[in-house]
N, C-alpha and C positions, 0 to 999 in steps of 0.2 A: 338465349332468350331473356335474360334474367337481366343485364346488360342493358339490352335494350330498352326491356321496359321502365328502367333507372332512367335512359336520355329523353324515352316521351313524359315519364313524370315530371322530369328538371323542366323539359321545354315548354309542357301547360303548365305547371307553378309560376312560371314567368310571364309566359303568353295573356295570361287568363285577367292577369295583375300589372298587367303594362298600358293600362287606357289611362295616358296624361291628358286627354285632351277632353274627358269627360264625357264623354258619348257615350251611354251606353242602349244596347239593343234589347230595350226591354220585354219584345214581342215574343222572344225567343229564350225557352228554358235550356240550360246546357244541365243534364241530367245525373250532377256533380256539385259537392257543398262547397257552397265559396259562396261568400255572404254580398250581395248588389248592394248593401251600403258602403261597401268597399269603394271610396273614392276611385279607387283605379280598376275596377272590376268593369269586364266589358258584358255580360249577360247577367240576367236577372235569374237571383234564386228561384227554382221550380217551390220549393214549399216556402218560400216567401209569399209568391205570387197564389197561391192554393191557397192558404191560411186569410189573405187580402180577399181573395173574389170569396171565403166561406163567409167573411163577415159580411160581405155584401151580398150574400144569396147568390149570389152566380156562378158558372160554370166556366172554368178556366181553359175555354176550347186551345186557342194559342197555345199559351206554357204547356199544356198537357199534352196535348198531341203532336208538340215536339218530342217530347220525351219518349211516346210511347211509338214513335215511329224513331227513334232509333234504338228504341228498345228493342222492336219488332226486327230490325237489319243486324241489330250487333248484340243485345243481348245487354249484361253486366261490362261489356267492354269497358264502358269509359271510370269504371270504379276500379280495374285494375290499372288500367294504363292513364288516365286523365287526371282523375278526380285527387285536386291539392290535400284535401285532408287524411287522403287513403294513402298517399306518398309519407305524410307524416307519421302517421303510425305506423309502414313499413320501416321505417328508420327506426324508428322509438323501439319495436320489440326488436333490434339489433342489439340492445345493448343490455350489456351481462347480467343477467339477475336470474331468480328462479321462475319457469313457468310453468303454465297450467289452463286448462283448456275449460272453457264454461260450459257449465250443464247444455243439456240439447237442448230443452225447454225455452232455456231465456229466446231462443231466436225469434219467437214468435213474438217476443217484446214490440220489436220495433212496428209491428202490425198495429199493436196498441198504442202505439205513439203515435200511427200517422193518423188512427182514425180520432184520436180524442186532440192530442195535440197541433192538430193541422186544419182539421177539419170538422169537427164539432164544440169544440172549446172556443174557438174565434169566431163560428156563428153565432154560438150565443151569448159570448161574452165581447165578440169586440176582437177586430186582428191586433190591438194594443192591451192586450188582456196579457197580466203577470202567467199566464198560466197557458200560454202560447207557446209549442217547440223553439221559435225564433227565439224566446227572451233565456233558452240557453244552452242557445246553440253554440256548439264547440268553434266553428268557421267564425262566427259572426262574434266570439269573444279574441280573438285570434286579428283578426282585420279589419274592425270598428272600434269595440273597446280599447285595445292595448295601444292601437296609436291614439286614441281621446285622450288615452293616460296618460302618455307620453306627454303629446301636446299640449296640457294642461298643468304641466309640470308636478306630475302625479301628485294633484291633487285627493281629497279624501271622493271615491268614488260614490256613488249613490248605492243604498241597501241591496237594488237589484242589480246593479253591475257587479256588486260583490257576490251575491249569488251565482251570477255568469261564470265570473273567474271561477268559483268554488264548482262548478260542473265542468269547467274550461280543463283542471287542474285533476278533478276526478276519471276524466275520461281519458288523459293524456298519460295517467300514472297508469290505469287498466291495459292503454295499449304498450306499456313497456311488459308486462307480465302475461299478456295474454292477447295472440295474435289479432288484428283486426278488430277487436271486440266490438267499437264503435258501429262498425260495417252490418257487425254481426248483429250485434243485440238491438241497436240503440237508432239506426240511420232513416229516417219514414223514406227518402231517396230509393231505399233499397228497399224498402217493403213494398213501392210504385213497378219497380225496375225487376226483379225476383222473376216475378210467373213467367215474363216473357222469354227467361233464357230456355224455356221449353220449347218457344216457338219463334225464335230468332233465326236467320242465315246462315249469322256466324257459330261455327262449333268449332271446339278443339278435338282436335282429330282421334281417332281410337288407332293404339298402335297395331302396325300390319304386320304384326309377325306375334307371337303365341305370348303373353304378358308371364312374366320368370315370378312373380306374386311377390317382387323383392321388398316393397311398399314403400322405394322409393319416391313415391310419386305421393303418397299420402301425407308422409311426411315433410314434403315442399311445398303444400297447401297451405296458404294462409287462412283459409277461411275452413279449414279441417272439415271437407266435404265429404273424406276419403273416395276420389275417384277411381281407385284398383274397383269397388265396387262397382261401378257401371262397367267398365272395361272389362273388367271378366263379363260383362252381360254382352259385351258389342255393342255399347251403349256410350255415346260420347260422355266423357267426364263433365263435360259442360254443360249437360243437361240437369239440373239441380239446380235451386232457387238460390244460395248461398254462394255460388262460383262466379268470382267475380272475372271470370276468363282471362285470366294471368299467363294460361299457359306454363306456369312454373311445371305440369306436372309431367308437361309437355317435354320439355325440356332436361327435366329429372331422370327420363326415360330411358335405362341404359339399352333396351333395342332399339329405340328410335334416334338415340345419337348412334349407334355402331350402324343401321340401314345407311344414316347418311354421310359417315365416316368413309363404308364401303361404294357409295356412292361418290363420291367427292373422290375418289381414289380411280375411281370406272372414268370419269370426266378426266380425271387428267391423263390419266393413258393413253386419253383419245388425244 
């Protein structure tokens, strides 16, 4: 499983950042951080577009009801398997250092970020208001800023691009030390996206055979939801607001790989 979801990350990283011809479909939120000032970016950021219709009073029927209709079908799907900035922090806390797991409390953070950051700060201040989640946003110093820099023959940056970077550089060092953090604490994507894995299609499956409490599965979570606890309930692991439906735990599962070991074994005999 794990595999897999490494080739859909590589393939939306690319996909997502392959518009040479400038088009992009602004109508439609893809409900994943990737910044639509991205020259090559083919959908428009959801809280770009929220943060835009706040200052303007209006309500972002389109971008929104994108989002929450695939919310409703899949859930956190596309933050496991899609979303480019989720990919980068799975990489980043690959490599060797000490970690450690953030208080339960901060999760509620990112609640506070959508509502102040997204959506009342750019009403009353202006969707170009310093005090916008956009102005520092992790995606959007990543694939606006750093190519400006570039292109500009890194010139001295502006105050607040240097602030970018300085959030760009805080959140990047977090996800080497501490799984997902971004996802977790910080993403208003995922404070939009959360309630619906309650009531989305898609589940991950609860395993059919008696769970060994080995907590293999808890500790393959990125997003430290511990799923053994729903599973001892018969309660999909997927149901929690923090599961970004990865599947990892799925996968982790040593009765649900030996079901389909034994299974794979039955098919061939046949």
């Amino acid at each position: 499983m794990m595999w897999k979801r490494r080739v859909s990350q590589t393939f939306f990283l690319i996909a997502l950042h392959a518009n040479f011809w400038g088009f992009q479909v602004v109508s439609f939120c893809n409900p994943v951080l990737s910044c639509h000032s991205c020259a090559w970016s083919w959908f428009a950021c959801p809280i770009g577009v929220i943060a835009h219709f706040s200052s303007w009073a209006a309500f972002p029927f389109l971008g929104l009801g994108a989002m929450l209709l695939i919310g409703a079908l899949v859930g956190r799907l596309f933050c496991g398997w899609v979303c480019p900035f989720g990919f980068v922090q799975d990489l980043l806390f690959k490599i060797p250092s000490r970690k450690f797991a953030l208080p339960e409390w901060t999760r509620y953070f990112k609640y506070a970020m959508l509502l102040l950051g997204v959506i009342l700060l750019p009403a009353l201040l202006g969707a170009l208001t310093n005090f916008s989640f956009c102005r520092i946003c992790p995606a959007s110093a990543l694939e606006t800023s750093t190519p400006d820099l570039i292109l500009s023959g890194f010139a001295m940056p502006s105050t607040m691009t240097l602030v970018r970077f300085g959030f760009l550089f805080g959140f990047l060092g977090l996800a080497v030390v501490s799984t997902r953090s971004f996802c977790r604490v910080f993403c208003p994507i995922a404070a939009i996206m959360a309630p619906l894995n309650y009531l989305c299609f898609w589940v991950v499956k609860v395993p059919e055979t008696k769970c060994l409490d080995c907590g293999k599965c808890d500790r393959s979570c990125p997003t430290d939801v511990k799923p053994s606890v729903r599973i001892d309930k018969g309660v999909s692991p997927s149901r929690a607001t923090d599961c970004i439906v990865c599947h990892d735990c799925q996968g982790s599962c040593p009765q649900t790989r030996r079901l389909k070991k034994n299974a794979a074994i039955k098919t061939a005999a046949l």
